[in-house]
N, C-alpha and C positions, 0 to 999 in steps of 0.2 A: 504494500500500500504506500506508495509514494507519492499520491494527491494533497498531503499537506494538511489533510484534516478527513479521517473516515467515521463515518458518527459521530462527528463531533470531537473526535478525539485526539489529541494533536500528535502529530509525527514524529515529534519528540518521545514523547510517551509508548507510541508503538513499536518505536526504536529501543525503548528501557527494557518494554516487555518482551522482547524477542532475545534478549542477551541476561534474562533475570538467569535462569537457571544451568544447570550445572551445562549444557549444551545450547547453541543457540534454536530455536524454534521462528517457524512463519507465523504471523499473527494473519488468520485467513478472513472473519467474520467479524464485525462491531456493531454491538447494540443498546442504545442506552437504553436501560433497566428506569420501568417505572416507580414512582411512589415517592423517590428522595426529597428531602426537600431545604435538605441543609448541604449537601455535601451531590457530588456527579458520580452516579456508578453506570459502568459501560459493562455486558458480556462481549468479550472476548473468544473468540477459537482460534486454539493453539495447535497447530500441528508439528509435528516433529516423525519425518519421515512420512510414512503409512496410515500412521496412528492421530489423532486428531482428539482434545479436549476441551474445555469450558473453564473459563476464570471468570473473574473479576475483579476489576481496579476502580477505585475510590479515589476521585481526585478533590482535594479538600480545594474548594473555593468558593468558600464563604470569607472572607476577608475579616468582619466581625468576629466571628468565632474562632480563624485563627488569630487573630488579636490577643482573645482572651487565656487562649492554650496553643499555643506556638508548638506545642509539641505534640500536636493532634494523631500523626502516625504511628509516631513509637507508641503512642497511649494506646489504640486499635493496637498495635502489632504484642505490645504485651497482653492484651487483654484475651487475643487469640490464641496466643501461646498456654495461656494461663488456663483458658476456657479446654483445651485439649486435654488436660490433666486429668478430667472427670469424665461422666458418660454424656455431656451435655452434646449433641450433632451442632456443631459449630465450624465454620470453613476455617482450612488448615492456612497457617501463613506462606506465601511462596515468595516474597520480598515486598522490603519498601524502598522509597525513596524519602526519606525523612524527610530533608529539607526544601526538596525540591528542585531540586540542584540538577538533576539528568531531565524530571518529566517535566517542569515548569511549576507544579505545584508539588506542595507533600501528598504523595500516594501511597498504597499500602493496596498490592497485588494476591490475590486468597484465592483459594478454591469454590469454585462454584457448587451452592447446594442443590440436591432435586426437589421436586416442589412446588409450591405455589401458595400465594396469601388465600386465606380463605376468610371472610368476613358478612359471607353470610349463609351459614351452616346448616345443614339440610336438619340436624340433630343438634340443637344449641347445646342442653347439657351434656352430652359427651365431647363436643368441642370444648365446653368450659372446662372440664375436668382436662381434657389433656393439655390445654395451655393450664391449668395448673401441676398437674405433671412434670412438665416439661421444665417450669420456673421453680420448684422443689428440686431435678439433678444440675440447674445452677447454681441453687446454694448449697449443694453436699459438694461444690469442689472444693479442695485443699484452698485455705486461704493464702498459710502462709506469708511469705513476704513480699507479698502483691503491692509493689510501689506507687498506684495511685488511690488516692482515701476519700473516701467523701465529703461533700459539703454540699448546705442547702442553695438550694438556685435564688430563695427567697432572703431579703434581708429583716430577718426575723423581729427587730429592733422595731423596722418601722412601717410594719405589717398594720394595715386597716382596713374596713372593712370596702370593699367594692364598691365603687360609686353608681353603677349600674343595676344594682340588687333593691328589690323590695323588701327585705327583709331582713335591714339592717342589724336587728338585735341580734338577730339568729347568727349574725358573721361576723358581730363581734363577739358576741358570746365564742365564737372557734379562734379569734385573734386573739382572747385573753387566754383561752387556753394551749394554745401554740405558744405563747411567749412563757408561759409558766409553768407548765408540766411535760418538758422533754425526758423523755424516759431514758435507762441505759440501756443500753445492749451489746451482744456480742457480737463484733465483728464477721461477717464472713464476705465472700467472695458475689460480688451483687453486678447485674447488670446495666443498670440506670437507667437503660430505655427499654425495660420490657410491657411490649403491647402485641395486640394483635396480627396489626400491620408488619412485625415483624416474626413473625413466625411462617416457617413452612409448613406443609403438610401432604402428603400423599396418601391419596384413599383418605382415612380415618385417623390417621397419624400422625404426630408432629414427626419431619424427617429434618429441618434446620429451625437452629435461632439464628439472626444476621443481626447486624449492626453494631458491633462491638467496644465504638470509639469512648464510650464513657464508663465503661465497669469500672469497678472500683471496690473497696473494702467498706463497707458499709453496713448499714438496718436491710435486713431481709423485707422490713417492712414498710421503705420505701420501694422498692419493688412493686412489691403487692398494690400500695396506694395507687401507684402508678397506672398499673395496669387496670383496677380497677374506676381510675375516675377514667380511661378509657373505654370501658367497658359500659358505665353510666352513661355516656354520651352517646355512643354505638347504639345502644339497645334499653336504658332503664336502671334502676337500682339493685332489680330483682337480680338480673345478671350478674351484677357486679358482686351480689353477696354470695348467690351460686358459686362463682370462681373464689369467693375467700373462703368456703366453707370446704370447697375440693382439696384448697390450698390445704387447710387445716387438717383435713381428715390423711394428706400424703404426707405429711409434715409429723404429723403428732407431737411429741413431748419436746422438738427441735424447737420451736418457734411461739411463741407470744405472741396472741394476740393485742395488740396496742392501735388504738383509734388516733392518736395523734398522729402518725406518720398515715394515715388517711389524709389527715385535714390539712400537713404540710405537701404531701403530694397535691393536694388540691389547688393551695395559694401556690405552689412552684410551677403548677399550669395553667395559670391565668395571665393573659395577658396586661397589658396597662388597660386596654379598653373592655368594651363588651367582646361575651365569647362568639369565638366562630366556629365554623366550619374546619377542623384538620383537611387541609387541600393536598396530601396524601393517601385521601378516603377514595376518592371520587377515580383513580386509576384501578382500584379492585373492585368496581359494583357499587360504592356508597354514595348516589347519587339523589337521593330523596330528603337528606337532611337540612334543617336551615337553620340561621343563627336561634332561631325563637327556639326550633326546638331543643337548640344544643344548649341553650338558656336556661329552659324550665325543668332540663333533665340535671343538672348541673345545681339547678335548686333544690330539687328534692333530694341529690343526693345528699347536700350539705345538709340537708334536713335531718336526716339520717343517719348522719353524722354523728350528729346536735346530740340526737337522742340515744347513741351509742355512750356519748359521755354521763349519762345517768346510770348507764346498767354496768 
């Protein structure tokens, strides 16, 4: 490919990925992969010789976000490594370009999962349970000395309640209690962006997790939150408690349940304004949603919340 740009992808780049491995390879096929919405991933077909495979490379260009973490590859490239260690189906590292220095941006080159997002499941409860499943052998990996550690997206200081909400009391009643009753916990090995949208599946089964770039050492129960105010938004509350109740039941005596790392996942997924629509929905099917209703589902979860803090 020496048009200067195949999918989008710049000939720098195609030039990195033909000389990553231990032989060089033709890069024969380029597809940008739907869904991203921070970060460019392209499939790739690699052949070498006869024989022909599937990658993917990750070209970090968000400007913003590298800003704030400069070292956005290595942090993916650990996290994959890291992710290997257990039975989690997570794409294997096959190189980076850290600084960007060969592709033009920082990249980070993996194996391609088989699969497909699925977000709207012919069998909700057994989809929920295996994305619970699947987010339980993420946190049975070895934590160890997993060099990136977590911290809140939200600046907890000066947390208030939504300006956009009806139901003022109700959200500060959850800002008083986020700023005052952060719980302990034990460390383990956490995802940071586990949702739907990022899960594979084949037939009935989770076959990948993708997205790697922010695990970290963490509350197993920012996870959880996470995916569940995802879950709220998608489908309802009912959902969302279905998937922590799978959680709990794969989990058992590992994990604690704690309602605060709900209500901080919550404010850490809020934007400044009213909520919208995730515009990463609408490439796998989720085309019926609108702000009102990502609004009123997002109310009652916090409603839900509210009233977890009584029991």
């Amino acid at each position: 490919m020496q048009n200067g740009y195949s999918g989008g992808l710049p000939e720098r780049a195609l030039e990195w990925i033909a000389g990553v491995g231990s032989r060089p390879v033709r890069v024969r096929e380029v597809r940008r992969l739907p869904g991203s919405t921070s970060s460019a991933l392209y499939q790739v077909r690699l052949e070498d010789g006869p024989e022909s495979r599937d990658a993917v490379i990750r070209l970090y260009d968000n400007e913003q976000w590298l800003s704030q973490e400069p070292r956005l590859a290595a942090h993916e490239s650990d996290a994959l490594a890291r992710s290997g260690l257990g039975r989690v189906p997570s794409p294997k590292l096959l190189g980076a370009d850290l600084d960007g220095g060969a592709c033009g941006l920082p990249a980070v080159l993996m194996t391609m999962l088989p699969g497909e997002v699925i977000l709207k499941p012919l069998d909700m409860q057994s989809w929920l349970e295996g994305l619970a499943k699947a987010l339980a052998e993420v946190h049975a990996v070895p934590a160890g000395d997993f060099p990136w550690t977590y911290f809140s997206y939200t600046d907890i200081d000066a947390l208030k309640p939504p300006a956009w909400t009806g139901r003022r009391d109700g959200w500060a009643e959850a800002v008083s209690f986020v700023k005052n009753n952060r719980p302990e916990y034990e460390p383990r090995f956490i995802h940071r962006d586990y949702h739907p949208a990022n899960v594979l599946w084949q037939g009935d089964a989770v076959s990948g997790i993708v997205d790697w770039p922010n695990a970290c050492l963490g509350p197993a129960g920012a996870d959880v939150g996470h995916c569940r105010l995802n879950l709220a938004q998608l489908y309802g509350v009912e959902a969302a408690d279905a998937f922590l109740q799978a959680y709990l039941d794969y989990v058992g005596d590992a994990f604690t349940y704690h309602p605060y790392w709900d209500l901080l996942s919550l404010f850490d997924g809020l934007g400044e304004g009213p909520p919208q629509v995730y515009g990463g929905w609408a490439a796998f099917g989720i085309t019926d949603l609108t702000s009102r209703i990502v609004t009123e589902r997002i109310e009652r979860y916090q409603a839900s919340l509210i009233r977890r803090l009584g029991g």
